[in-house]
N, C-alpha and C positions, 0 to 999 in steps of 0.2 A: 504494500500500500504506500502508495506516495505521501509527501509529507504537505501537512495542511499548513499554510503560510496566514500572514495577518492580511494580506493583499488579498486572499479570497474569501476569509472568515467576513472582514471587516463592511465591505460591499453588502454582505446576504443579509447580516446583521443590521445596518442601516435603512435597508432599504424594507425589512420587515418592520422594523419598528416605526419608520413614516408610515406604512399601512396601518399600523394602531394611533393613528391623532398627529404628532408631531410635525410640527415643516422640516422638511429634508435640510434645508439649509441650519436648522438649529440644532439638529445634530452631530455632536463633534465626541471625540473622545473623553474629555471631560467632564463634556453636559450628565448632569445626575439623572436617577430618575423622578427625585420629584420635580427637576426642573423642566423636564421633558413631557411631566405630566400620563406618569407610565406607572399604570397600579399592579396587583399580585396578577390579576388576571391578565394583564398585558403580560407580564413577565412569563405564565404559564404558555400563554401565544407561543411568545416568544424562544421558550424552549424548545414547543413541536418543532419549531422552522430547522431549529437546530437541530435536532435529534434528525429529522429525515435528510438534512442536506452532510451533516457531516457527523452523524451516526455519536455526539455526542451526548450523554443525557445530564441536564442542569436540574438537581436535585431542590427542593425546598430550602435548604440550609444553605449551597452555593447559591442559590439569590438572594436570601435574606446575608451574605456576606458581598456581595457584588454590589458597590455603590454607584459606577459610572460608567461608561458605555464601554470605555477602554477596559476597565477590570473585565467584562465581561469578555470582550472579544478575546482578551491573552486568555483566560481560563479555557473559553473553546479552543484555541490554536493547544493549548499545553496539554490539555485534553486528548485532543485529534491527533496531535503528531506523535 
């Protein structure tokens, strides 16, 4: 299995969470989520996208630990690879 990079984690991830509310452009690595305005239930979204596209699964406790969009994205890369 090849190795999953931040370069194609980061994209899937962005672009699913503009699908739950946010404006694309106010998503950066940094942005929190409650600044982003992203509750449990977005974040649950948000894992399916992940589990199906890179077979990672974000348990209950890794998101109540993942404060920012970048934590999240390195946890699936560290994950994945």
């Amino acid at each position: 299995m090849s190795t999953v990079t931040t370069e194609q984690v980061q994209p899937v991830v962005y672009d699913a969470l503009a699908e739950l509310g946010p404006a694309r452009e106010d998503i950066t690595d940094d942005a929190t989520w409650e600044e982003l305005d992203i509750d449990s239930l977005d974040l649950a979204e948000l894992s399916q996208v992940v589990e199906e596209k890179f077979g990672v699964r974000l348990k209950g406790d890794d998101v109540a630990q993942i404060k920012t969009v970048g934590e999240a994205v390195e946890l699936i890369v560290s994950r994945a690879g």
